[in-house]
C-alpha positions as CSV (number, residue, x, y, z in Angstrom):
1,X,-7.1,-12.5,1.1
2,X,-6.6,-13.7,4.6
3,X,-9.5,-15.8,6.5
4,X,-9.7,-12.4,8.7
5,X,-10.5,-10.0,5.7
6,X,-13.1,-12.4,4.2
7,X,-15.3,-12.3,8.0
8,X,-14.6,-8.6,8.9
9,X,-17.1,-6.7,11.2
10,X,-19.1,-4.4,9.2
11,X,-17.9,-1.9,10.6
12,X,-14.1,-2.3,9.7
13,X,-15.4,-3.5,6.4
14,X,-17.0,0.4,6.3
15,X,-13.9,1.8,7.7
16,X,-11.5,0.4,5.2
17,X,-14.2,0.8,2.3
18,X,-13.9,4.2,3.3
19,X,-10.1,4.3,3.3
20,X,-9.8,3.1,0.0
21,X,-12.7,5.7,-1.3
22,X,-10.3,8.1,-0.2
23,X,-7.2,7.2,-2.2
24,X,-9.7,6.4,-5.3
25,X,-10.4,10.4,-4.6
26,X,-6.8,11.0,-4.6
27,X,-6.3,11.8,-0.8
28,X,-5.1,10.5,2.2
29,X,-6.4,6.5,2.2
30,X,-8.1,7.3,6.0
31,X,-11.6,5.9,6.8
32,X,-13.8,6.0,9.2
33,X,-17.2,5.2,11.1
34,X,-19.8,5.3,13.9
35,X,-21.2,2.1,14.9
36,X,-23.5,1.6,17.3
37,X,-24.0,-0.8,21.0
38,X,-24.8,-3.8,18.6
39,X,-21.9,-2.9,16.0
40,X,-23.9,-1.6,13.3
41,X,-22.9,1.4,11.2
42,X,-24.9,4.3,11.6
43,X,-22.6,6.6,10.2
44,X,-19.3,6.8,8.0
45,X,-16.6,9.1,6.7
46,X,-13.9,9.8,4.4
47,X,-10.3,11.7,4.3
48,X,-11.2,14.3,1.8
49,X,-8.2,16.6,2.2
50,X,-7.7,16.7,-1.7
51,X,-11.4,17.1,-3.1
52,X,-12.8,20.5,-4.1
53,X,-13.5,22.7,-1.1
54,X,-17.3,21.9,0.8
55,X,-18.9,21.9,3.8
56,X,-22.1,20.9,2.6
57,X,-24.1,17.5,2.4
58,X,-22.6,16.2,5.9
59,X,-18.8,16.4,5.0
60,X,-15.9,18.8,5.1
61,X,-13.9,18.7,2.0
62,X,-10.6,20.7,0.9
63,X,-10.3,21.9,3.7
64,X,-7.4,21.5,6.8
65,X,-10.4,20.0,8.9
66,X,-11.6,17.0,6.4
67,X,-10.2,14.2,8.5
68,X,-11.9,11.1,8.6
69,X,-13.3,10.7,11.3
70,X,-14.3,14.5,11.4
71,X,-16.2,13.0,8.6
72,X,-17.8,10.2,10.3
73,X,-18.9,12.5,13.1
74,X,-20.7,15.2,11.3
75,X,-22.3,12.3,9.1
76,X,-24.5,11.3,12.1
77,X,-27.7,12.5,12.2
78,X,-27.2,13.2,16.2
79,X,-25.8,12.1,19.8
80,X,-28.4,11.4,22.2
81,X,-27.5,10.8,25.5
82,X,-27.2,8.6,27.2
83,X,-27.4,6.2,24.1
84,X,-24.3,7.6,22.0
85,X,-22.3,6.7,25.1
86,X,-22.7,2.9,23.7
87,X,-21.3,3.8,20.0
88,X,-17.6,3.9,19.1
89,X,-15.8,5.9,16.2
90,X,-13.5,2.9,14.2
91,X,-11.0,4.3,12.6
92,X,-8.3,2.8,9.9
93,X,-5.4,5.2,11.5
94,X,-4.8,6.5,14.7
95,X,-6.5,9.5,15.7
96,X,-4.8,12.9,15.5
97,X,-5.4,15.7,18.3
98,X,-7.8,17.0,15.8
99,X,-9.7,14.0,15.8
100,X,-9.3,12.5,19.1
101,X,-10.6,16.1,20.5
102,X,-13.6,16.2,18.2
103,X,-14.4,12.2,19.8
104,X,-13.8,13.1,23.5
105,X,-16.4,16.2,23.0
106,X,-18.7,14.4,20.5
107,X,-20.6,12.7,23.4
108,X,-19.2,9.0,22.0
109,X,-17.8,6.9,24.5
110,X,-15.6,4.3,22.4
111,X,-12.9,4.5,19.7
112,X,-10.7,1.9,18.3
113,X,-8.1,2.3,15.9
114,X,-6.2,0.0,12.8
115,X,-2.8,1.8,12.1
116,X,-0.6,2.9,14.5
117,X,0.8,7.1,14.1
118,X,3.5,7.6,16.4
119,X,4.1,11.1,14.2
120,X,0.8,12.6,15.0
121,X,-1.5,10.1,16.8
122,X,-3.0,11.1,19.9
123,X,-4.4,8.6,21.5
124,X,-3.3,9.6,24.7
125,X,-5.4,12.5,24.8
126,X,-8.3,10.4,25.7
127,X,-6.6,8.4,28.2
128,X,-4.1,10.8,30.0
129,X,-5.2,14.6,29.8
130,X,-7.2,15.1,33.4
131,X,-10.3,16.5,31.3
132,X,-10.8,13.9,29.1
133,X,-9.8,10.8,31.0
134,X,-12.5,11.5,33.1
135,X,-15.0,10.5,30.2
136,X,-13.9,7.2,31.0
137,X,-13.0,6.8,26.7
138,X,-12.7,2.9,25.4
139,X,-10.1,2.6,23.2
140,X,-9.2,-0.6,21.4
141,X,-7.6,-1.5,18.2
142,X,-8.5,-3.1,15.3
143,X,-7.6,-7.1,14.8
144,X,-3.8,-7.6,13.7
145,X,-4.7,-8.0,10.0
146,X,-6.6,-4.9,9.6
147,X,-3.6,-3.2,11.5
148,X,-1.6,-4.5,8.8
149,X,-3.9,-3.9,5.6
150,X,-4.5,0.2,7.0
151,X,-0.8,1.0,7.7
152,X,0.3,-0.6,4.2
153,X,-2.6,1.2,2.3
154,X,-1.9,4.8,4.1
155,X,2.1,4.3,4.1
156,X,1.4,4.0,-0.1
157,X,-0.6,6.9,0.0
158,X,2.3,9.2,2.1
159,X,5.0,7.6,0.0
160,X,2.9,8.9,-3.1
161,X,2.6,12.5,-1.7
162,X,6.3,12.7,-1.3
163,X,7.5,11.4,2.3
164,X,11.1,9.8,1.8
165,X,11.7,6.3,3.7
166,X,14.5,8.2,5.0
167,X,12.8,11.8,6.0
168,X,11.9,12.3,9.9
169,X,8.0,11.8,9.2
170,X,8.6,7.9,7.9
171,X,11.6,7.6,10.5
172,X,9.1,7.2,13.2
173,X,7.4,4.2,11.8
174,X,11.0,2.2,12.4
175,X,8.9,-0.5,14.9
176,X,7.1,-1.1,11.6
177,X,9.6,-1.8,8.9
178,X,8.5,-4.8,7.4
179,X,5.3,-3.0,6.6
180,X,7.0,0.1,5.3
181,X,9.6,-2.1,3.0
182,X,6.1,-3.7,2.1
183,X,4.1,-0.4,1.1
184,X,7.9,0.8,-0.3
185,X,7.6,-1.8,-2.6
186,X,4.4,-1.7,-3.7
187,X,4.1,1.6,-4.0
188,X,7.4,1.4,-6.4
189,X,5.0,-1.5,-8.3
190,X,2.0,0.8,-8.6
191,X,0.2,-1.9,-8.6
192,X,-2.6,0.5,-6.4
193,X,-2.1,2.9,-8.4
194,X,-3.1,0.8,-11.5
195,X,-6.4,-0.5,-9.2
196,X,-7.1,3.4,-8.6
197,X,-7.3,4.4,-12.3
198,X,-9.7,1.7,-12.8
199,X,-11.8,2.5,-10.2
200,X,-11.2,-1.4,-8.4
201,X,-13.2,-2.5,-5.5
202,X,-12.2,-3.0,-1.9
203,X,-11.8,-6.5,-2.1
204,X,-9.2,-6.0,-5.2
205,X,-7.1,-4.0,-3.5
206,X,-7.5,-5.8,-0.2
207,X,-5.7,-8.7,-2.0
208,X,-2.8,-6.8,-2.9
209,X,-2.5,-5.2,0.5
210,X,-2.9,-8.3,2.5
């Protein structure tokens, strides 16, 4: 494990802890968080498209909406303004227009992001739509070796739900090839799959992924 995994922030220590909760849960390795002015976590989600349907307990489950950082945002126990202006949503994969909606009209003034989506991410909604951009939205990315960990870990978990290398979903992840031929083979190792079934920790899988 790199020098960089071993000091992460806690909150991208949550977000990926999250992320692999996920694909120990058999869905899509996504995590996410709220952390506050001084960085601390104050609330945290899961993808939990493949768990048994819920909306209970301050989560969505089975259900079309049970993205991450959906997750992350109903886990908070509220917005005040003007302090939730300070927090930021940290997110292992770049937001969708789902989720960067549900940020711009939570009230929270900052996200950053690990893994790029240039299928589905919509970052640009918080920066370019004349609405939103007015909420004057931070967005920053995660540092280069969480990048790399979250887009290996979720390119495993599309490979394992079916995508082809070769299909147009994976064919837009071309500026990242050494990191799909990466997740391609490990995928065809299953390696993660092995850590799944026992139920590994974070830091085991970290040091296959990194």
């Amino acid at each position: 494990m790199s020098e960089v995994l071993e000091t992460l922030s806690p909150g991208w220590h949550t977000a990926l802890a999250e992320a692999w909760e996920a694909y120990l849960h058999g869905s899509y390795p996504i995590g996410a968080c709220v952390v506050d002015a001084d960085g601390q976590v104050i609330a945290r989600g899961r993808n939990r498209l493949e768990e048994p349907r819920s909306v209970e307990g301050g989560f969505i489950a089975g259900h079309d909406l049970a993205h991450a950082e959906i997750n992350a945002l109903l886990n908070l126990a509220a917005t005040p303004r003007l302090e939730c202006y300070g927090w930021t949503v940290l997110t292992t994969v770049e937001p969708c227009p789902q989720c960067a909606g549900a940020i711009a009209m939570s009230g929270i003034r900052g996200m950053a992001y690990a893994a790029p989506d240039p299928w589905a991410g919509c970052t640009r909604l918080l920066t370019d739509d004349p609405y939103v951009s007015g909420k004057q939205i931070r967005v920053g990315r995660a540092p280069e070796e969480v990048q790399r960990v979250a887009l290996r870990l979720v390119m495993v978990g599309f490979m394992e739900d079916g995508h082809d290398r070769l299909g147009p979903f994976l064919k837009t992840f071309a500026e990242y090839e050494a990191d799909v031929e990466f997740a391609a083979n490990l995928q065809a190792s299953g390696a993660l799959v092995a850590l799944r079934e026992r139920g590994a920790s974070l830091e085991e899988a970290l040091t296959v992924l990194a």
